[in-house]
C-alpha positions, 0 to 999 in steps of 0.5 A: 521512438518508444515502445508506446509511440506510434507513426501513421503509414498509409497502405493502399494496393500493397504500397506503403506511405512514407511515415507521417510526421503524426506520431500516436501515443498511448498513455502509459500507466504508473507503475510502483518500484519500491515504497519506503517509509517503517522499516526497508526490507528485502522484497518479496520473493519474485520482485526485482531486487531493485525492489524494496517494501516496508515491514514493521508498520504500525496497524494505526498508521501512526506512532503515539499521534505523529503519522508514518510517511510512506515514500512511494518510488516508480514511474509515470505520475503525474502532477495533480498538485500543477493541473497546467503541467498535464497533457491531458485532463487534470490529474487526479491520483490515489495510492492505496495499501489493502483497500485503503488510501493513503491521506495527504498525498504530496507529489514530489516529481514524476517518480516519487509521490508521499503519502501518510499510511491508512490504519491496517493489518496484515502481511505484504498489503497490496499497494497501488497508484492510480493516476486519472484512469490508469492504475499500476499493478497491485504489488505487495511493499507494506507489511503491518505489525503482528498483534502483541498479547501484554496481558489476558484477564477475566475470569476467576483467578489471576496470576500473580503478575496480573497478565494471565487467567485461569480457572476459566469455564471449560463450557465457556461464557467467561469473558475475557479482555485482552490487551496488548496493541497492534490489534488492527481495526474492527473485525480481529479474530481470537482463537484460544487453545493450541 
């Protein structure tokens, strides 16, 4: 039996039953290996090595119009795309990096499911599978792009190769538009100075 199987034993004045036939199982959880889908990397400091994230992703979630493909690699999933292959209820599943689901999630068999990266930011994003009302660890396999400064303007000079300002108010009150990509969604800090 595995570690999550269980056999009835009867115990009654210090004398126990025969095992039953009965066997109990608890669900087991999913759980997440590996995700592969922008650039494969060595895992994260204290992940088994067999583990590998994705580094590199692009904070929209997509390059030009055509969407990233994650391939999500672990254990447990169920087939929520078969609901007569389930033991149980119908399988409902998400995979979420940071806070986001992932769209269009495929299931390929029980240890691999695909998905199409959500829009984010940030280094070593959380990644998780959840399947009905059992979830996996949360373990950090995707790692969007740093944002990329191409030019600053705004204020009263510009540089001769139009990518900087000068001559800014040391009061403030200039506004000045960045550009460049892979800013992230809403929310994105600036900091100017050392």
């Amino acid at each position: 039996l595995t570690d999550s199987s269980y056999r009835f034993v009867v115990r009654m004045a210090n004398v126990d039953s025969a095992p039953s036939d009965d066997v109990f199982r608890y669900p087991t959880p999913p759980s997440v290996t590996h995700v592969v889908g922008c650039l494969t990397t060595t895992p994260p400091e204290g992940l088994a090595a067999a583990s590998a994230t994705t580094s590199g992703c692009p904070t929209t979630g997509s390059i030009e119009t055509e969407p990233i493909v994650l391939t999500v690699r672990g254990n447990e999933f169920c087939d929520f795309n078969n609901p007569g292959t389930n033991l149980s209820s119908p399988c409902v599943a998400t995979v979420k990096v940071g806070v986001n689901d992932c769209r269009n999630l495929q299931y390929i068999d029980s240890t691999q499911l695909t998905c199409e990266l959500p829009a984010g930011a940030g280094f070593n994003s959380l990644v998780s599978v959840s399947m009905n009302t059992r979830f996996s660890r949360s373990l950090p396999f995707v790692s969007y792009r740093a944002p990329f400064i191409t030019s600053v303007r705004g204020c009263a000079e510009v540089s001769q190769d139009g990518k900087s300002t000068s001559q800014c108010s040391r009061q403030g009150g200039d506004t000045l538009t960045i550009l460049g990509q892979d800013f992230g969604g809403s929310g994105a800090s600036v900091f100017l100075g050392e």
